[in-house]
N, C-alpha and C positions, 0 to 999 in steps of 0.2 A: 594650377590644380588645387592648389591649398586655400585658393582664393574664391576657388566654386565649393568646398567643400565647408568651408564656415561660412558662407553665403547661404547655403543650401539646410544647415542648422539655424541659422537665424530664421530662415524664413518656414524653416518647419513651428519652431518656436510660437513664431506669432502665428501661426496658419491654426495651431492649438489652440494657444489663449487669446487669439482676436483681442492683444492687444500690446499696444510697441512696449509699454512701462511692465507688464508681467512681464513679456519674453525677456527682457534684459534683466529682470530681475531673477529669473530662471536660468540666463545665461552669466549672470553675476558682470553686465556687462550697461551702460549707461544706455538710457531711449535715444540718444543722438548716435551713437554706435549701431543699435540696431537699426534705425532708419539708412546709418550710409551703405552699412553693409546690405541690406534689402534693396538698395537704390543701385549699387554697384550689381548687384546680380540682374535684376531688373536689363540695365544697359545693355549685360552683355548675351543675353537671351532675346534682347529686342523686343521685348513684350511684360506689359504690366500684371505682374500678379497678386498685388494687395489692391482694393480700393479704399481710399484713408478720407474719413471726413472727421470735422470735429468732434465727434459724439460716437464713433463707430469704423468698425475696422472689417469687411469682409475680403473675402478671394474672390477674382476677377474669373470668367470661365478658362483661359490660359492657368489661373493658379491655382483652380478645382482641380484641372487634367494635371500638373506636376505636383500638386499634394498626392494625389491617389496612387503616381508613379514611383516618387521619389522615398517614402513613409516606410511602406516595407522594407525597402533595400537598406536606407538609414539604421531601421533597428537591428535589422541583422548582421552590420557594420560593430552595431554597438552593443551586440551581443555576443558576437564574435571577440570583443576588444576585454569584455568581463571575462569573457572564459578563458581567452588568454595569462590577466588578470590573476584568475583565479587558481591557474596551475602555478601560477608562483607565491600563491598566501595557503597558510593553514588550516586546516579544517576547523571548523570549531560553530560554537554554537546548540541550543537546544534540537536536537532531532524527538520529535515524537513519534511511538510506534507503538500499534494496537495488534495482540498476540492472541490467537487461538488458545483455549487454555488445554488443547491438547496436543500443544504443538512440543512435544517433550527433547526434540534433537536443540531446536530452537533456546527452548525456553531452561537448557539444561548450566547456560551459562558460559560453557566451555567459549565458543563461537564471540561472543560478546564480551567476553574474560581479556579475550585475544585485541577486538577492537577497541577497546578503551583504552588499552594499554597503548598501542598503537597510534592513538591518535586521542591522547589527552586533553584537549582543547574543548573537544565535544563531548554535552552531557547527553545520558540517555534517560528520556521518560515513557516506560513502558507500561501500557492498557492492558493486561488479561481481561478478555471478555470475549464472549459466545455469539454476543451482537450483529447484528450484519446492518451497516448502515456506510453514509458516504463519509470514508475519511477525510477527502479534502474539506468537507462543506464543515466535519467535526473537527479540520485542525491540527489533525494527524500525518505526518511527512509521509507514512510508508503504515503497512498494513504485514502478517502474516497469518494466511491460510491455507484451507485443503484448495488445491490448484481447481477444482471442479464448481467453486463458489465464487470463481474472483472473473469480474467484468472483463471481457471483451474486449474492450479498449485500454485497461491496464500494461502496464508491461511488468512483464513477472519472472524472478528468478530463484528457482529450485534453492532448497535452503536444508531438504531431507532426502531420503533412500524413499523409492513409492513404499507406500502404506499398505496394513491389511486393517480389518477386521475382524474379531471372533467373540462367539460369546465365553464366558467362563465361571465356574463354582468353583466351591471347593470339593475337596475331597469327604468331609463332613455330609454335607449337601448329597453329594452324587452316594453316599452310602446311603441314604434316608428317602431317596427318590433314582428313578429309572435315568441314567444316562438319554438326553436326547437323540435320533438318529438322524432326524428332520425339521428344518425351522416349525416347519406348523405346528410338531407336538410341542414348543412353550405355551403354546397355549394353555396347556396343561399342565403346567411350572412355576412357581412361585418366581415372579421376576423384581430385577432392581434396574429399574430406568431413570433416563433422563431428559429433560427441558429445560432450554435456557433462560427460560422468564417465568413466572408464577404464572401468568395469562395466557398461554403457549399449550399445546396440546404435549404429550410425552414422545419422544421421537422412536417412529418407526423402523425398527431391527431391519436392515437390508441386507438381500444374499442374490446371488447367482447359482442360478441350476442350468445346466446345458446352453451356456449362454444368455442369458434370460435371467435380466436383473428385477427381483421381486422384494416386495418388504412384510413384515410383519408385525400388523400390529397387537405387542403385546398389553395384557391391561397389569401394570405393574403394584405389585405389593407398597414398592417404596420408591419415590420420586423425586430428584433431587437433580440441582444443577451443579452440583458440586463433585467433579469425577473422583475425589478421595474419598469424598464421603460411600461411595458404589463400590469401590474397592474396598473397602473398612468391611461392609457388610458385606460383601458376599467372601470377604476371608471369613469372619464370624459364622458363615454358613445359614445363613439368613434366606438365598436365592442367588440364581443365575444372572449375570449381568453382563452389559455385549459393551465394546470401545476397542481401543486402538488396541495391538500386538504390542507396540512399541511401552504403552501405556503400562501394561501387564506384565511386562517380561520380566521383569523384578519377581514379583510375585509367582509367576512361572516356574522362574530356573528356580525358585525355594520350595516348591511344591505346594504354595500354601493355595495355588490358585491350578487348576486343571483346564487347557482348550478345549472347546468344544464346537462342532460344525465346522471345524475349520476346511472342509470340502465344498463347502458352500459359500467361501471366503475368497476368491482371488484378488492379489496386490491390485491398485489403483494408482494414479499421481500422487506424490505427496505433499509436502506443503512448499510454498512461494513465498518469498516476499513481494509485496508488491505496490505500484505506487503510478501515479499517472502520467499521461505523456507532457512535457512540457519541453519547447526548445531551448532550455537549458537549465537542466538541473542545479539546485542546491549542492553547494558544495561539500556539506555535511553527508547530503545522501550518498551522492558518489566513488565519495568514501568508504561509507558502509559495502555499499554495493563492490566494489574493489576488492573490499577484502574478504567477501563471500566466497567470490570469483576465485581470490589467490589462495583459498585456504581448501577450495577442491569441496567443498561443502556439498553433499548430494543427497 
């Protein structure tokens, strides 16, 4: 058995680099080695799988139909042998991760206070940004967002409590102008919006009435992609500005900040981390993803 099975790497080897002085040089092992052991398998299969001339090395059709067989099963041998592997080494290494910047349970620190501590080996580099583009192709291990932005084919796990929306002034504000009782009357409202790029239109205030998700587009006084800078001014009593609950609550329970619409507000999913499918994770990520899991994070 152990004599078909490095038989059956040598001749994956060469069957790759088409040719005997790579493959041995890949298997750290001399061109007269890999020809016996190629020669030996050859024997006892009874059928030629390399064809060797001086200048060139192809697969015979016997060694087309056992590359195409034998290829998969191989790597998943020896991906199976890494993971094993790798439940006995430590985590470590750069993990990058691109963050919603209103992702506040996340990005609070608490959660990641805990993983670092926990698994010292590994550095964290973390992206705040609004951006929506492809992490893998950007470089990035793992992603977090609102679960209702994140692809289809990603795999993704809960990292907050679902989310609401509402808009909110201050108390300033709402003495100087009528309390809202319907999205449609900000129209009529001095508003404080946002967009995440200078190029970007300002993002339309969305609600729910009778089931029936609708948005509004407000034309805002002041525009910014910066969600402190929207809470700064509408404490200052500047205008009405709409984002996260989670975001506000501060400003809430202080009174500095008053809900509003929140009838027209129902919770939704909230944020994920999330990251692609691959047969076999990074060992850094898994990590992560571990101790999301073990810390009941929702």
């Amino acid at each position: 058995m152990s004599d078909d099975l490095e038989g059956i790497s040598v001749f994956l080897a060469v069957a790759e680099a088409r040719n005997f002085r790579l493959a041995g040089e890949r298997l750290g092992v001399t061109r007269s080695a890999v020809s016996q052991a190629l020669q030996r398998l050859e024997d006892r299969l009874g059928a030629a799988l390399v064809q060797r001339t001086t200048r060139s090395v192809s697969l015979t059709e016997a060694g087309e139909v056992f590359f195409d067989a034998v290829r998969p099963s191989v790597r998943q041998v020896r991906d199976a042998m890494q993971t094993v592997r790798d439940m006995q080494a430590r985590p470590s290494g750069l993990l990058r991760i691109t963050v919603s910047s209103i992702a506040e349970n996340f990005l609070s620190g608490t959660l990641l206070a805990g993983f670092i501590e926990a698994c010292p080996e590994i550095k964290l580099d973390i992206t705040v940004t609004d951006d929506e583009f492809d992490i893998v192709e950007a470089g990035f291990d793992a992603g977090v967002r609102l679960g209702e932005v994140i692809e289809q084919d990603m795999i993704a796990i809960s990292v907050s409590e679902p989310q609401r929306q509402c808009a909110a002034a201050s108390p300033a504000y709402l003495e100087r102008r009528s309390r809202p009782r319907h999205p449609s009357e900000l129209q009529d409202h001095t508003c404080i919006g946002w967009r995440p790029r200078p190029d970007t239109a300002p993002y339309r205030w969305e609600f729910t009435e009778n089931d029936r998700d609708f948005d509004v587009s407000v034309d805002p006084a002041v525009t910014t992609n910066d969600m402190g800078m929207m809470i700064h001014m509408a404490c200052a009593g500047a205008g009405i500005t709409f984002g996260m609950v989670e975001t506000f609550q501060p400003y809430l329970e202080r009174g500095d900040l008053v809900p509003l619409l929140e009838d027209f507000c129902p919770p939704f999913p909230g944020f994920y981390l999330y990251f692609p499918r691959r047969q076999r994770q990074p060992l850094k990520l898994r990590a992560l993803v571990d101790h999301i899991r073990a810390s009941g994070r929702r």
